[in-house]
C-alpha positions as CSV (number, residue, x, y, z in Angstrom):
1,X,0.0,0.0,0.0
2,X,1.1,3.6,-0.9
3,X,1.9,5.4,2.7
4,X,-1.3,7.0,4.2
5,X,-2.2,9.6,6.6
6,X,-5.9,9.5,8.5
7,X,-7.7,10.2,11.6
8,X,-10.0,8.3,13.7
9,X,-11.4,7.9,17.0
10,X,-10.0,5.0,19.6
11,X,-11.8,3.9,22.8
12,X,-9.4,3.3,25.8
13,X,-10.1,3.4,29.6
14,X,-9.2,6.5,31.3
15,X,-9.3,8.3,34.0
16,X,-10.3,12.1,34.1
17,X,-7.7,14.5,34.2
18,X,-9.6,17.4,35.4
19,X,-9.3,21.1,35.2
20,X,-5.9,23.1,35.9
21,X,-5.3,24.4,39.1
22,X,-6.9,27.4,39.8
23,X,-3.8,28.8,41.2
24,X,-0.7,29.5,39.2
25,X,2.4,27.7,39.9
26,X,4.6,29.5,42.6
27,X,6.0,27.2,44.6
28,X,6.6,24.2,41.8
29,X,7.2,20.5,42.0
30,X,10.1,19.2,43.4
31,X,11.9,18.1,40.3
32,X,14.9,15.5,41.0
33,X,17.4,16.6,39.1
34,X,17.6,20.5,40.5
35,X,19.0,18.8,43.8
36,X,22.1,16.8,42.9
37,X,25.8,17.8,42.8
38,X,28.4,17.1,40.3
39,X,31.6,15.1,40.7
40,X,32.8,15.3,36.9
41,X,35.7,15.7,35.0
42,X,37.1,19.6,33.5
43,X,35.8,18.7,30.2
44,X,32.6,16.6,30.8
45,X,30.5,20.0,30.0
46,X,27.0,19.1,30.6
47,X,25.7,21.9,31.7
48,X,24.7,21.3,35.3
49,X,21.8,23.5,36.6
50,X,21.7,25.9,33.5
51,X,18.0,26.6,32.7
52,X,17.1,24.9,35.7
53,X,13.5,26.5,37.2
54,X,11.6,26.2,40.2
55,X,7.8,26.0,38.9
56,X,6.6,26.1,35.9
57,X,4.5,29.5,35.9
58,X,2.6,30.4,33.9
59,X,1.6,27.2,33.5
60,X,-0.6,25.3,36.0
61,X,-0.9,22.5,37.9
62,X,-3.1,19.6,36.7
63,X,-3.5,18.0,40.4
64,X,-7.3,16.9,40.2
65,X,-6.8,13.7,38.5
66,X,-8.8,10.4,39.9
67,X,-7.4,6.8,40.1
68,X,-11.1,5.2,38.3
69,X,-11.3,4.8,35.4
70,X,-14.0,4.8,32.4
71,X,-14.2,4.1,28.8
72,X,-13.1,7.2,26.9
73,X,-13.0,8.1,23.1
74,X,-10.1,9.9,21.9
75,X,-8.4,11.3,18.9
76,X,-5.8,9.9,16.9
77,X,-3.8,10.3,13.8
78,X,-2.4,7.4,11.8
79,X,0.5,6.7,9.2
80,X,0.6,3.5,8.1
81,X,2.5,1.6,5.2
82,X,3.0,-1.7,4.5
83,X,5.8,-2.4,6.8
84,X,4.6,0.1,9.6
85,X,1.6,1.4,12.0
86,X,2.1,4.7,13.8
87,X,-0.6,5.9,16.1
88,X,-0.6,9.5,17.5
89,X,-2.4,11.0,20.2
90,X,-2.8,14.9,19.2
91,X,-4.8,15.4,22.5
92,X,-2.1,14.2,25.0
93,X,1.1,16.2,23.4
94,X,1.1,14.2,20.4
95,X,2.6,11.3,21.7
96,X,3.6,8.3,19.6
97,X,1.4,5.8,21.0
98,X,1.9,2.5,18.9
99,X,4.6,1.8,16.6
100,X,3.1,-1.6,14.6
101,X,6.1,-3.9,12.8
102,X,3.1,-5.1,10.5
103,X,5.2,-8.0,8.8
104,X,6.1,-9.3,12.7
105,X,2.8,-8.4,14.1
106,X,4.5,-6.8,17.2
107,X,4.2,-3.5,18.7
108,X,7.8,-2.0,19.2
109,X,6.8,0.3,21.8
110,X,5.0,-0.2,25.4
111,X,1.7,0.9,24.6
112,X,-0.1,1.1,28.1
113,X,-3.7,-0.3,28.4
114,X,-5.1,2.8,30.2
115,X,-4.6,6.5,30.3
116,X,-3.8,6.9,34.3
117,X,-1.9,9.7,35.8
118,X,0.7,10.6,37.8
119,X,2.6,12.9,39.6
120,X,5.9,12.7,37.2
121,X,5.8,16.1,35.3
122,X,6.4,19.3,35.6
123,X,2.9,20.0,36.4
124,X,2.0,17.0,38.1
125,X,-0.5,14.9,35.5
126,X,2.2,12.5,33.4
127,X,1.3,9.0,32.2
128,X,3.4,6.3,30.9
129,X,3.5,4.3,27.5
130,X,4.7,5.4,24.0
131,X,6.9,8.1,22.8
132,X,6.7,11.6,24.6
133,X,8.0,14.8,23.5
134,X,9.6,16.8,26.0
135,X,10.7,20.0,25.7
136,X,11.8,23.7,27.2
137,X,12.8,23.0,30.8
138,X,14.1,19.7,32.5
139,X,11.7,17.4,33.3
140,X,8.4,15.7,31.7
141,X,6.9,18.7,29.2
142,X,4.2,21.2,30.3
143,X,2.4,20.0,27.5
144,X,2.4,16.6,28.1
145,X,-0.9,16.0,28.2
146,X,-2.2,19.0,26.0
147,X,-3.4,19.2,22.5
148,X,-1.5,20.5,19.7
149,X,-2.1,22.0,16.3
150,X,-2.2,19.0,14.0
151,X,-1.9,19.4,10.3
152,X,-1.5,17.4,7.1
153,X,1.1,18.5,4.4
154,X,3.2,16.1,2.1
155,X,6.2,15.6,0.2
156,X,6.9,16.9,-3.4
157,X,6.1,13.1,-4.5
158,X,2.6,13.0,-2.7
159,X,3.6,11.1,0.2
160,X,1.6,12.6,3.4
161,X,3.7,14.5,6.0
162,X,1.8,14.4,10.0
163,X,2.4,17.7,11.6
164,X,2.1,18.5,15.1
165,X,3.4,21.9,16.6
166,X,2.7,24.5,19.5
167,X,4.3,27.4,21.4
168,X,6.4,26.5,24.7
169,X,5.5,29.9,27.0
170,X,8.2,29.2,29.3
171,X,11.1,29.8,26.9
172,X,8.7,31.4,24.3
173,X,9.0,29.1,21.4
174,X,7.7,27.1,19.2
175,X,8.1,23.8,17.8
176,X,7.4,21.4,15.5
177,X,7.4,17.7,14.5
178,X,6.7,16.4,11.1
179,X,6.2,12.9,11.0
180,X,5.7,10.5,7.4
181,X,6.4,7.1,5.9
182,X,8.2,6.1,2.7
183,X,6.6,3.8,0.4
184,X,9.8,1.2,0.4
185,X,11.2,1.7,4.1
186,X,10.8,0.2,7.9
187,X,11.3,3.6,9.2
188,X,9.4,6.1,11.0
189,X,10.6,9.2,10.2
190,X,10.4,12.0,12.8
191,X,11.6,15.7,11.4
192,X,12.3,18.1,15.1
193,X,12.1,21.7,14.2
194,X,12.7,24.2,17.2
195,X,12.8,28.2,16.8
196,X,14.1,30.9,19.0
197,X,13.0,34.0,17.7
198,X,13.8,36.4,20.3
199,X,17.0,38.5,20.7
200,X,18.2,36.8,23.8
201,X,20.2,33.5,24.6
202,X,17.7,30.7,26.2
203,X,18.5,27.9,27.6
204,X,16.9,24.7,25.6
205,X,15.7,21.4,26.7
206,X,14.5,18.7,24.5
207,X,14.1,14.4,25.2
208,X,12.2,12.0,23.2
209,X,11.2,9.6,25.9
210,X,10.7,5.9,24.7
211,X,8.6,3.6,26.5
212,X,9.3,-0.4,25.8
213,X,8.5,-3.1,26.8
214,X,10.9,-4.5,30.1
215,X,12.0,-8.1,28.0
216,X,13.1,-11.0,29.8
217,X,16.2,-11.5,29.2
218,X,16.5,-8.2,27.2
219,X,19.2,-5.6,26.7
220,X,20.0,-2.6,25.1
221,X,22.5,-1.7,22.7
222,X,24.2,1.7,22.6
223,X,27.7,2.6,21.5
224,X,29.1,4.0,24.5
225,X,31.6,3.0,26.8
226,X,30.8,5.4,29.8
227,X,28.2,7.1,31.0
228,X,27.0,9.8,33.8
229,X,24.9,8.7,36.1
230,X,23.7,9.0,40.0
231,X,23.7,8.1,42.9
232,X,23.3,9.2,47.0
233,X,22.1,12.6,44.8
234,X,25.7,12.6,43.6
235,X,26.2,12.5,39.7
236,X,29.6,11.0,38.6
237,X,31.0,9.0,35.5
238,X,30.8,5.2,35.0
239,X,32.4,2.6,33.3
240,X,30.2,0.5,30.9
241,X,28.9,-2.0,31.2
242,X,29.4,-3.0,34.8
243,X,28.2,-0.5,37.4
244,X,28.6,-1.7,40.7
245,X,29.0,-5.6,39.9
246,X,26.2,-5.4,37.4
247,X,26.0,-5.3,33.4
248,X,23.4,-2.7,33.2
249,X,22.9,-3.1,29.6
250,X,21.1,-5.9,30.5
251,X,18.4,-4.0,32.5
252,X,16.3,-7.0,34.5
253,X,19.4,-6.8,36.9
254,X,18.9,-3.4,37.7
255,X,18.3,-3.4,41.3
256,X,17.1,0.3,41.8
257,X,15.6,3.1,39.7
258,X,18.5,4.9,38.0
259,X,19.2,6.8,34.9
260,X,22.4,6.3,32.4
261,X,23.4,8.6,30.4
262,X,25.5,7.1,27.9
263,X,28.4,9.6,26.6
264,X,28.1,8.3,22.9
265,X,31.1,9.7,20.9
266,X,31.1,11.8,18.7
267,X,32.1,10.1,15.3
268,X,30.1,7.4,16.5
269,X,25.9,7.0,14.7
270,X,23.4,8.3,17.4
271,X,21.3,5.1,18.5
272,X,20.1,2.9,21.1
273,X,18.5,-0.3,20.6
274,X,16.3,-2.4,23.3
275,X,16.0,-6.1,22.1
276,X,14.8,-9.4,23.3
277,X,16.7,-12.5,23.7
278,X,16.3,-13.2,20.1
279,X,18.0,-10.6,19.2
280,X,14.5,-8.5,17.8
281,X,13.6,-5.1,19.5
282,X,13.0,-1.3,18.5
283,X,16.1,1.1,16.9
284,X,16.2,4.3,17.5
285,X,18.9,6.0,15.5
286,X,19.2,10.1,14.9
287,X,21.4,12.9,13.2
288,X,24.1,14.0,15.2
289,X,22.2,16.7,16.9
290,X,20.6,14.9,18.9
291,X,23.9,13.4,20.4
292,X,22.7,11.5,24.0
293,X,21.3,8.6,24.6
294,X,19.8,7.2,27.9
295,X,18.2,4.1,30.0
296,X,15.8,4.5,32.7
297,X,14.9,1.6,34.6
298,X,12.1,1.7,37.6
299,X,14.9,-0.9,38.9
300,X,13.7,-4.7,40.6
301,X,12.4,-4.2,44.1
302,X,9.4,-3.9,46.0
303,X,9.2,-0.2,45.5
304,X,10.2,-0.8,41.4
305,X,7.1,-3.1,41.1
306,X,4.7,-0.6,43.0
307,X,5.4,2.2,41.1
308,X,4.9,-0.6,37.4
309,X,1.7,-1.6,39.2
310,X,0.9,1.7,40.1
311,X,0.8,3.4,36.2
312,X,-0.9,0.9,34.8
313,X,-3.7,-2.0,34.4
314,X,-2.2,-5.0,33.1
315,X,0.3,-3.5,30.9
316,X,3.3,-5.2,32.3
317,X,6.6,-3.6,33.0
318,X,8.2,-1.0,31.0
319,X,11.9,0.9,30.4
320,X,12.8,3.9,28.9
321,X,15.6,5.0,26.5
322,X,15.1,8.3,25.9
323,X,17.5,10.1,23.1
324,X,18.5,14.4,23.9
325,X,20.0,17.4,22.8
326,X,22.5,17.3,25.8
327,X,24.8,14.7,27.1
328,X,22.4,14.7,30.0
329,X,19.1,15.9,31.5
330,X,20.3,17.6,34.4
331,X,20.9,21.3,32.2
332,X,19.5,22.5,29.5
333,X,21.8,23.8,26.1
334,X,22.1,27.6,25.2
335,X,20.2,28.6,21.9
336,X,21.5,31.6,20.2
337,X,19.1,33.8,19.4
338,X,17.4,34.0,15.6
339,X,18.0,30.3,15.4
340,X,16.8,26.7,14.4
341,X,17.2,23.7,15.4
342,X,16.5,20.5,13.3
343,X,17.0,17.2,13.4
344,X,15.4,13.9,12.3
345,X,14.9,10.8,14.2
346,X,13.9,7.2,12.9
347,X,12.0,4.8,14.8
348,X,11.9,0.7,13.1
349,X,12.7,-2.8,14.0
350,X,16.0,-4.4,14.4
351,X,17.1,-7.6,14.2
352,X,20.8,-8.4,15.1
353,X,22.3,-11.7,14.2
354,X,23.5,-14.3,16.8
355,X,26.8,-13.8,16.6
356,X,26.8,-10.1,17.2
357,X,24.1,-11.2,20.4
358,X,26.5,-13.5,21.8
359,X,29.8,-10.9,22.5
360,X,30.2,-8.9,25.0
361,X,29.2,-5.3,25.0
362,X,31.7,-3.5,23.5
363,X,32.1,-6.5,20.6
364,X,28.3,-6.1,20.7
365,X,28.5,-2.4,20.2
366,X,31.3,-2.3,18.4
367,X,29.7,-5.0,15.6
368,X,26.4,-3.1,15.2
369,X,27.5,0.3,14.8
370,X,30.0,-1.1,11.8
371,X,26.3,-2.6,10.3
372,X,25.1,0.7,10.6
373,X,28.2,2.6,9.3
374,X,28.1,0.2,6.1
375,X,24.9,1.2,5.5
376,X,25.8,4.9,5.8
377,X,22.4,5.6,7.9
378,X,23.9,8.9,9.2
379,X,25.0,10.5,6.3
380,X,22.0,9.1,4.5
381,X,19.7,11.0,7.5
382,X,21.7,13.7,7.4
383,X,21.0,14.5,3.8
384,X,17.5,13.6,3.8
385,X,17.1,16.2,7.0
386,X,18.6,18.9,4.3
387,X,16.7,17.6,1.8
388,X,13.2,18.2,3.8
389,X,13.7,21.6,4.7
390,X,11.3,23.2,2.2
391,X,8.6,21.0,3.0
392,X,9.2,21.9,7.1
393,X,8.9,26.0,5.9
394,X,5.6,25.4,3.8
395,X,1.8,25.9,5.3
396,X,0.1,22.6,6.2
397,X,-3.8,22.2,5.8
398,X,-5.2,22.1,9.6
399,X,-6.9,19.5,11.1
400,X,-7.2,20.5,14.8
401,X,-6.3,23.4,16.9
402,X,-3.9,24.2,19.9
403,X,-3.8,26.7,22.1
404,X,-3.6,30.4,21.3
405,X,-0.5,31.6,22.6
406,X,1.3,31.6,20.3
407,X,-0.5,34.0,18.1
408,X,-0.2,36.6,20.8
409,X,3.3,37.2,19.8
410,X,4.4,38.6,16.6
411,X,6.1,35.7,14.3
412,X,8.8,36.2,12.2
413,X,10.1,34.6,8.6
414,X,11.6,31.3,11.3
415,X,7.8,30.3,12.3
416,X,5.6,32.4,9.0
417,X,4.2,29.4,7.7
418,X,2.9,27.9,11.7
419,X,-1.0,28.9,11.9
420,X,-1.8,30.0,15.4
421,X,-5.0,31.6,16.0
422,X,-6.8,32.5,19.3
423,X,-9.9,30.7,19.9
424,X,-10.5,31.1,23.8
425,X,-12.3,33.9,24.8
426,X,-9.8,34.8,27.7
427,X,-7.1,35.1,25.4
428,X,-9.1,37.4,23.6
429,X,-9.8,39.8,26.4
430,X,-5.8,39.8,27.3
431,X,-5.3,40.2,23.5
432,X,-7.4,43.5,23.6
433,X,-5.0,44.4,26.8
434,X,-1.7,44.3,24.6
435,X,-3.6,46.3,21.9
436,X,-5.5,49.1,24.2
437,X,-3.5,48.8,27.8
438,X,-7.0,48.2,29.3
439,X,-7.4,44.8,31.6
440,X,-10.4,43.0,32.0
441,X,-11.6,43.0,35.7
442,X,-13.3,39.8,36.8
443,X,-15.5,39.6,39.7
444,X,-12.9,38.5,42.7
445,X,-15.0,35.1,43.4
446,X,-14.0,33.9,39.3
447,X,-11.0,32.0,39.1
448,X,-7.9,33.8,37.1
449,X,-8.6,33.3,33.3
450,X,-4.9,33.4,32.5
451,X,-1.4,34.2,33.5
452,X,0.4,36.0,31.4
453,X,2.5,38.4,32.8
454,X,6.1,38.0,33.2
455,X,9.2,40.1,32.7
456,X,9.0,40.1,28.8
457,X,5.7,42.6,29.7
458,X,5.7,43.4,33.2
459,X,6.2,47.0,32.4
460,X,3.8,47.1,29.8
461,X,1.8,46.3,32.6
462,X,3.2,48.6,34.9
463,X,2.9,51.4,32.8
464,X,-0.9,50.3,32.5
465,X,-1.4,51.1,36.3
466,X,-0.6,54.4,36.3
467,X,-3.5,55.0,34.8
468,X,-6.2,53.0,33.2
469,X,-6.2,50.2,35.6
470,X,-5.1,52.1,38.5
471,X,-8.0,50.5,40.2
472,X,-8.4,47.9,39.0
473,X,-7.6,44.5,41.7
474,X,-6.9,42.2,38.6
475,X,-4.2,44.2,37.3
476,X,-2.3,45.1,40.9
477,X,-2.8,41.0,41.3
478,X,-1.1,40.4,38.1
479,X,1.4,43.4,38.7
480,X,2.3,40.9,41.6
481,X,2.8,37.9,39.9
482,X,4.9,39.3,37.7
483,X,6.9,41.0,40.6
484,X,6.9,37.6,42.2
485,X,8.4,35.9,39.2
486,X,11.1,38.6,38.9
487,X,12.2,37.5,42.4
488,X,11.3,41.4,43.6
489,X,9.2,39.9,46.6
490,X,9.0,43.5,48.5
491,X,7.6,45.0,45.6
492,X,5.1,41.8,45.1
493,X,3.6,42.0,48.6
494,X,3.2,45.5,47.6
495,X,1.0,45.1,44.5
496,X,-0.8,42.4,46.0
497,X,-1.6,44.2,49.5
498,X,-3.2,46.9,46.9
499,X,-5.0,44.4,45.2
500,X,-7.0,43.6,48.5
501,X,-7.8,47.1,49.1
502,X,-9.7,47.1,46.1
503,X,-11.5,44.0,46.2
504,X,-10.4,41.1,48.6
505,X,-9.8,38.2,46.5
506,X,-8.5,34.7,47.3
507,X,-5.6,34.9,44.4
508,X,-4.0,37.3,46.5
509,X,-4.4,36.0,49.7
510,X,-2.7,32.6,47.8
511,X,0.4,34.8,46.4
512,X,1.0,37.0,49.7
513,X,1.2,33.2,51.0
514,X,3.8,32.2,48.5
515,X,5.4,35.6,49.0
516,X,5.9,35.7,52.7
517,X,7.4,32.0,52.4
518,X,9.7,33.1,50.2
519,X,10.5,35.6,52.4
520,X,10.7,33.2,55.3
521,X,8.2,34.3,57.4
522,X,5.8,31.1,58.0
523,X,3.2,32.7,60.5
524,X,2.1,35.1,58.2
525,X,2.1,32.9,55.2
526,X,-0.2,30.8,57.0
527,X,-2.7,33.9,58.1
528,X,-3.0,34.8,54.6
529,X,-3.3,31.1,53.4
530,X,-6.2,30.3,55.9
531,X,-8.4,33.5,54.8
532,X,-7.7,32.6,50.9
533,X,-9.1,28.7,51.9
534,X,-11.8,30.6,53.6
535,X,-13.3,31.6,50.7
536,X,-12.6,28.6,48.4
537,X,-14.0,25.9,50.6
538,X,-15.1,24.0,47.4
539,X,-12.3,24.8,45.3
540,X,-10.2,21.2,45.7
541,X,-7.2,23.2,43.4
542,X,-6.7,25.8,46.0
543,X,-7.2,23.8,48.9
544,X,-4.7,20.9,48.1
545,X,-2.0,24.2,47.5
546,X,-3.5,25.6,50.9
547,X,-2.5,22.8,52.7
548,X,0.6,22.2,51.3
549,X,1.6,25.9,52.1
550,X,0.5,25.2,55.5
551,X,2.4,22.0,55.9
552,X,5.3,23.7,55.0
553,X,5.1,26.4,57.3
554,X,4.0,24.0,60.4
555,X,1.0,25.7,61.4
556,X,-0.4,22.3,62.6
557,X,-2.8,23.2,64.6
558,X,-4.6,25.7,62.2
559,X,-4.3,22.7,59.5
560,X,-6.1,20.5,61.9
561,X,-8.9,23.1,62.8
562,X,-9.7,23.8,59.4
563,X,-9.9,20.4,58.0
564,X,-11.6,19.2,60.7
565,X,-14.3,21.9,59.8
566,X,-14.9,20.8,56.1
567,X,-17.4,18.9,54.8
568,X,-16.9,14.6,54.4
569,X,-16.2,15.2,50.6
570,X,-13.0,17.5,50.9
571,X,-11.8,15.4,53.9
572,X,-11.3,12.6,51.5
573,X,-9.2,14.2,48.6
574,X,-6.0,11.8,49.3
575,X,-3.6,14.6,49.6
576,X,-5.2,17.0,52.0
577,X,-5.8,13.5,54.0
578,X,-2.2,13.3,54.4
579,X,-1.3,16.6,55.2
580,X,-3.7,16.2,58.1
581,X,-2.5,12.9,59.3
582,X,1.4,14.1,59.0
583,X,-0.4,17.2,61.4
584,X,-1.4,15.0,63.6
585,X,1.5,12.5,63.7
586,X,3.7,16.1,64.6
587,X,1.3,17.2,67.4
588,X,1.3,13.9,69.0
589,X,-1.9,12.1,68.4
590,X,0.1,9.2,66.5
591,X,-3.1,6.5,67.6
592,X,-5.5,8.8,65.5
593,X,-3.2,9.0,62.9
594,X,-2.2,6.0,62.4
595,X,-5.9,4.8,62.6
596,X,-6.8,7.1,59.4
597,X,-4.1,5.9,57.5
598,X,-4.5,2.4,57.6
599,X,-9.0,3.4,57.6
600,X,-10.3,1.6,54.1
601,X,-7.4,-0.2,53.6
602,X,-5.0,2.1,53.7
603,X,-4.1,5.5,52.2
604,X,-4.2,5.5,48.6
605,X,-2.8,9.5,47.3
606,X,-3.5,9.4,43.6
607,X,-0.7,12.2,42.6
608,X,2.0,11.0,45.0
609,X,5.3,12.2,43.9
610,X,7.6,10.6,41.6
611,X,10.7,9.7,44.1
612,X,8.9,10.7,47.4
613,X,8.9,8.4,50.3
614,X,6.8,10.5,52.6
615,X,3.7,8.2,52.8
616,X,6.4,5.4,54.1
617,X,8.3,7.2,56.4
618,X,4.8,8.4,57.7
619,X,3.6,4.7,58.6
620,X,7.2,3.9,59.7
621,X,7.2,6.6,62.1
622,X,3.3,5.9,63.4
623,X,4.4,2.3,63.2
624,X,7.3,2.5,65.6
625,X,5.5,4.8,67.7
626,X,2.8,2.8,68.9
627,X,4.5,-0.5,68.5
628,X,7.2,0.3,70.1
629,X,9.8,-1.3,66.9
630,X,10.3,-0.8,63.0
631,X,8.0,-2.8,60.9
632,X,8.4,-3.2,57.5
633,X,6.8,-1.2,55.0
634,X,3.9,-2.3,53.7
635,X,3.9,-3.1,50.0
636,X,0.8,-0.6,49.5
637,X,3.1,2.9,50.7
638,X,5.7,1.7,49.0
639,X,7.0,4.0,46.6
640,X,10.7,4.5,47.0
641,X,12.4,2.6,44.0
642,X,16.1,4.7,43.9
């Protein structure tokens, strides 16, 4: 069959995802790799910590997310030929769902069974299976699980080109991913386009994560004979393939969650291959710009198989490898300004003969990339990337929307031929601010419409105050935000002191909070906290960030009055559960806490974070305390795989 591009519906169980916070995102995630130092050599250069943020405002958090699920229909987009099946999901990012080998009958990627989330991204909501697309800042994309704009194009021989794009706010750019099959190959092909238009430096972020299936008696191949890795929150260089008496490139020995980076050289083809004991698996090979490679294994423990149980149904088990800009994940890259980056990545089956199976891993290695070098793959790539680029700069015909942020810039030549168009009717009010200086000015009970204020505008803004919004409380809220972002948290409190006078409102009773911790001072973060939750008794967003702020400034005692005044419904959202019985555990009433843990069968927190151990050391602690030894963890609060 000649390739073809179409779009149809699938069914899959899900569970609901919710509505974004209502809050923006001050205080942020904890995201592992901004906590770790560096034990490298003087010319390792990855980077470390450059880019690196805190939260992910202006984006928000998704944190209302349930465990049940329900049968869902859902939009996909297909390119099929007769050696492959590709199934998109322009609804959740674009993610490569299913990869089909049609002549093996075998799915090369670990396609999960349900759509279940998480706490593993940068805003919280992240669920596992496929290929995800992560760019701007380290860590699981802020559009993970957001639509993009999805349009058709094709090549100059009629062969249909699948193109998703969008507009990254953080880092204010946009990218692109063209994706098509040729009528006589294996191959996926993947064409990466990212633009910085602006006059400045950024730093750049950008990891194709690739879920597959955890073979028995797999490995992976990877031509690379170190790699950076960490451990005790310590990053340091490894010998490959033995780390620690174990060949990690065969990844069922992996006794703890870990990431390797594998420092690929630079003459060497880009790839990474994960393949069964037969020798048959998924390849994933690149042009040289996308130079790293990684594994990520959940590890083989109790913790390990919680967390597989955990993201799933009865999916199985599941690795990563993961392919980057950088030699790691723990920085981002500078981007000169007025540039483009491109690169293409193909996606197929592999299989690799016995005799290159049975070496050792740098025989192994060593035998495959010659294969590959033979064949000329790179070069070949590397001319067909050049060979693209007028059919990456044309219009494509669109299919469905994004967002429309990115038409609230002005694009140059770099992007011309990217359709954005603002559709939501917020956008359109902050659009007529940027064009007449006037902001809108909700009622104080409506949740904010949009954040948009940061130090590219804030003195557009500003300026604003002075006059036509002078008193408005929308504006002097957003005034602090932007202050808030810039680090200026005097001048924050200030804007968001004046905001109350003119109308009291919970946002900035939320951001005084988040001001006064940054500031330190905990007993006023709280006051202000506890009037905002006041008037959002129903708003499970702002309470679940209420209680957090209140945890962390250890006003226990005005935690436990105020959840022991809500109704049974809010009592019950996991997380503000916790909070309350870690309140209680610190005040002393360990027998009542310990009792509402275990009540139902135990404590089940749907967005428990990705590396945290605090429902564990909870019942340890309870446990010890009232029978009077350590127990072991129970299997069910078991989350900590590293």
């Amino acid at each position: 069959m000649l390739p073809e591009l179409r779009f149809e519906k699938m069914k899959i169980r899900a569970a609901c995802l919710g509505k974004p916070s209502s809050v923006p995102d001050l205080l942020g995630e904890v995201i592992l790799q901004n906590h770790l130092e560096f034990c490298l050599e003087e010319d390792d250069e990855i980077y470390e910590g450059y880019g690196r943020r805190s939260n992910v405002y202006p984006y928000r958090q998704y944190n209302g997310y349930k465990r049940q699920l329900s049968e869902k229909e859902i939009q996909t987009a297909i390119l099929e030929n007769d050696y492959l099946k590709a199934v998109f999901l322009p609804e959740y990012g674009g993610r490569l769902w299913q990869l089909w080998d049609k002549k093996a009958g075998r799915n090369l990627l670990y396609t999960n069974d349900v759509l279940r989330f998480s706490n593993l991204a940068v805003r919280n909501a992240w669920f596992s299976g496929g290929v995800e697309w992560n760019i701007g800042i380290i860590g699981h994309s802020p559009l993970t699980t957001e639509p993009l704009y999805t349009a058709e194009t094709e090549m100059e021989n009629g062969i249909p080109v699948l193109r998703m794009y969008e507009y990254e706010r953080i880092r204010a750019v946009s990218y692109q991913m063209d994706f098509w099959l040729e009528a006589d190959s294996p191959c996926l092909n993947c064409r990466m386009r990212i633009v910085n238009e602006s006059n400045e430096v950024i730093p750049m972020y950008w990891w194709s994560n690739i879920a597959v299936e955890e073979y028995e008696g797999g490995r992976i191949i990877v031509p690379a004979e170190e790699a950076f890795t960490y451990a005790d929150g310590t990053v340091t260089k490894v010998s490959l393939p033995v780390v620690n008496g174990v060949d990690i490139t065969e990844y069922k020995k992996i006794g703890k969650s870990t990431d390797y980076f594998f420092d690929i050289p630079e003459k060497s083809p880009k790839y990474i291959a994960n393949i069964d004991r037969t020798g048959y698996g998924l390849l994933h090979v690149s042009t040289a710009r996308l130079k790293s490679r990684k594994l990520f294994s959940w590890g083989n423990n109790d913790a390990s198989d919680h967390w597989q149980e955990f993201l799933t149904d009865q999916a199985g088990r599941y690795i990563e490898i993961q392919a980057g800009l950088g030699k790691t994940q723990y920085g981002c890259l500078p981007m000169a300004p007025h540039t483009a980056w491109e690169w293409m990545e193909r996606y197929g089956a592999v299989r690799i003969p016995q005799e290159i199976l049975a070496q050792n891993h740098p025989e192994r290695a060593a035998g495959f990339t010659e294969r590959l070098c033979l064949g000329q793959i790179r070069e070949n790539m590397e001319q067909r990337l050049a060979e693209t680029k007028p059919m990456a700069r044309r219009e494509a015909g669109p299919v469905f929307a994004g967002s429309g942020y990115g038409a609230l810039k002005p694009q140059g030549k770099l992007t011309e031929h990217l359709k954005f168009e603002v559709k939501e009717e917020a956008l359109k009010n902050w659009k007529r601010f940027f064009e007449t200086s006037v902001l809108h000015c909700p009622e104080p009970n409506e949740s904010p419409d949009e954040f948009l204020i940061d130090e590219r505008n804030a003195v557009f803004l500003k300026e604003s105050l002075k006059t036509v919004n002078a008193e408005n409380w929308y504006a002097h809220y957003h005034m602090g935000l932007g202050y808030y972002m810039g680090g200026k948290y005097k001048k924050a409190q200030k804007e968001l002191k004046k905001s109350l006078l003119h109308e009291e409102n919970p946002w900035a009773f939320h951001a005084l909070s988040c001001t006064c911790l940054m500031r330190n001072k905990t007993g006023r973060a709280a006051e202000y906290i506890i009037k905002g939750m006041e008037m959002r008794r129903t708003d499970s967003s702002y309470l679940k960030e209420g209680f957090k702020i209140l945890s962390l400034c250890g006003a226990d005692q005005a935690l436990c009055r105020f959840y022991e005044t809500m109704d049974k419904e809010g009592q019950e959202i996991s997380k503000i559960r916790f909070y309350y019985i870690c309140s209680l555990h610190r005040l002393g009433k360990d027998k009542e806490a310990y009792e509402l843990l275990e009540r139902d069968g135990g404590l089940v927190m749907e967005d428990i974070r990705e590396g945290e151990d605090s429902v564990a050391q909870l019942w340890s602690e309870l446990y010890e305390s009232l029978h009077g030894e350590r127990g072991k963890v129970p299997h069910k609060y078991n989350f900590k795989a590293y």
